[in-house]
N, C-alpha and C positions, 0 to 999 in steps of 0.2 A: 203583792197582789196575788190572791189565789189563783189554781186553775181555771175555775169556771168563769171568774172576769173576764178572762180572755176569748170566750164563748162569747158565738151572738147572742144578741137580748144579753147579755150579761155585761154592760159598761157598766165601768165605775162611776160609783158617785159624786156628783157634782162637787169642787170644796166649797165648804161652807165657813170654814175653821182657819185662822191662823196663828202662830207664835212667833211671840219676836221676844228678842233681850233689849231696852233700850235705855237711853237716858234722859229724862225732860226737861227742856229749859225753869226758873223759875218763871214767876210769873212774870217782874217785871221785862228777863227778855221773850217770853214770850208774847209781851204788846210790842214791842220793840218785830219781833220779825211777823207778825200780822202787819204792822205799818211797814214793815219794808217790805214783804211779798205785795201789799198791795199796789205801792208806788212802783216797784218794780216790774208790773205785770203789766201798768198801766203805760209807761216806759216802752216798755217793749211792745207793748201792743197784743200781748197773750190774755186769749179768750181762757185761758184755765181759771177755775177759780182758788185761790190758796185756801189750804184750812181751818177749820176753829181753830182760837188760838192754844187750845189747850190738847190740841192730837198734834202741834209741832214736837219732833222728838229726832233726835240721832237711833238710827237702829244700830246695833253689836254684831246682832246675829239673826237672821231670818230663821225658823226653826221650824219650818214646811205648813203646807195647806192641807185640810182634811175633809172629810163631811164627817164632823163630828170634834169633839175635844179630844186629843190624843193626850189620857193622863200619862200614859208609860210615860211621852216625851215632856209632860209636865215635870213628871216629876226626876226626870236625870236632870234637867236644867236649873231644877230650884237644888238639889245636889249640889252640882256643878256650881252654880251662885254661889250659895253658900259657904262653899270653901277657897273664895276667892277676897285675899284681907288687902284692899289698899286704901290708901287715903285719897282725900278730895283732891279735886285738882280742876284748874281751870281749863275751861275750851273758848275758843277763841276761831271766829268765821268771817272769815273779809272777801271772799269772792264770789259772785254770782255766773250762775254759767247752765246752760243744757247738761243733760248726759244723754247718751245714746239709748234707744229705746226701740217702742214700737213706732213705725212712720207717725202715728195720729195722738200717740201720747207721750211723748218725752217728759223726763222730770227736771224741772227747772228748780236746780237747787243752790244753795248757799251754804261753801265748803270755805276750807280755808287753803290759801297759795302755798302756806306751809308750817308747818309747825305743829302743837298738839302732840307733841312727843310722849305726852304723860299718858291723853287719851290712848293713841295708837300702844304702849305697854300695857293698860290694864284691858285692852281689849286682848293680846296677844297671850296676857296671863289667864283670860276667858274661855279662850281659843284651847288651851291647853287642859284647864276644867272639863270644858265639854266632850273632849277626847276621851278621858275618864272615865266618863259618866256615860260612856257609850253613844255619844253623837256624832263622831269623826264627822259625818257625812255634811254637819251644818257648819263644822268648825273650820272650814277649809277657805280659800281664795282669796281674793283681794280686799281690803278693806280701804274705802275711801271715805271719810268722814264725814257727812254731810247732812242739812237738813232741809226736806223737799218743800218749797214753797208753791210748786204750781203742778201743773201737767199739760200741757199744749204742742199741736203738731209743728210751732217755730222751733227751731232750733236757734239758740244766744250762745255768741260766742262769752268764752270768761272776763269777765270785769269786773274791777276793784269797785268796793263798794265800805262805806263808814263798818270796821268791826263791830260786829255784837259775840258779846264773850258774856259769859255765867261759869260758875262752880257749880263742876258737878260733885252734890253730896247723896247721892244712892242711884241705883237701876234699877231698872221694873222689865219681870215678866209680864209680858201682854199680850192676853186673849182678843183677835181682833175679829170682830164677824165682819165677815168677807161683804161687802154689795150697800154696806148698812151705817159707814161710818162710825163704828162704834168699837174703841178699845177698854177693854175690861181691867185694869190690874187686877194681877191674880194674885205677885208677891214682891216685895220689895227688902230690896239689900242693902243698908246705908256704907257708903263708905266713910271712912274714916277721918 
């Protein structure tokens, strides 16, 4: 942030802009978790509503918010992608549950009780990419694997729920405008 941001009359501007690294169900599980977000919500009784079925995704890496497309961090991440070689591998999500949040918007997601070993290393191989590439800052902290079906101020305790599992065969950098539901792929990585 420069000096004069910090000056009155000088806030920052709004984000408009996001990045993420992520992975997307195919299609057929992604009918599979629009029908279980929706029974699930319904279940529970959460007013959130789940996503089209085609913005469900596992995020990797959140890669900050902006007013505006930040190419610099575009382009260490497609870097970063790029030199990371693994093969496909399954994932695999059998539990539903809250996470902790804002009071009024929790993410009622569908993670898995345990396992995903393959995922959790080729995220950790990413982690290490982006270090590289000069991202330390996105590369850090916990990673809990999961795919958000709702947003509602309930909080749902964790419950097993029928698996839904896909192979993942690539990641996607994704442009997402902030307010508008709308992710852009910018670039895509197959793996192997």
């Amino acid at each position: 942030m420069s000096q004069q941001s910090s000056l009155p009359g000088f806030a920052p501007a709004a984000a408009t802009d996001r990045l993420f690294l992520a992975i997307f169900p195919d299609r057929e599980a992604a009918a599979q978790l629009a029908t279980l977000a929706a029974t699930q919500c319904e279940l529970h009784g959460l007013r959130g509503r789940p996503p089209a079925s085609e913005r469900f995704h596992v995020t990797l890496f959140h890669l900050g918010d902006s007013a505006g497309l930040r190419q610099d961090v575009v382009d260490a991440a497609s870097k970063a992608a790029s030199r990371v070689k693994a093969a496909s591998f399954e994932l695999v999500f059998d539990q539903v549950a809250s996470f902790a949040g804002r009071r009024d918007k929790l993410p009622f997601v569908l993670k898995a009780d345990s396992g995903n070993a393959a995922l959790r290393a080729f995220h950790a191989e990413l982690a290490v990419q982006l270090r590289e590439a000069g991202l330390a800052s996105f590369a850090g902290g916990s990673f809990e694997p999961h795919v958000t079906l709702a947003y509602d101020a309930r909080m749902i305790a964790p419950m097993a729920v029928a698996p839904v599992c896909w192979r993942a065969r690539e990641f996607v950098l994704i442009h997402s405008l902030l307010g508008k539901t709308r992710h852009l792929p910018l670039a895509r990585w197959a793996l192997g």
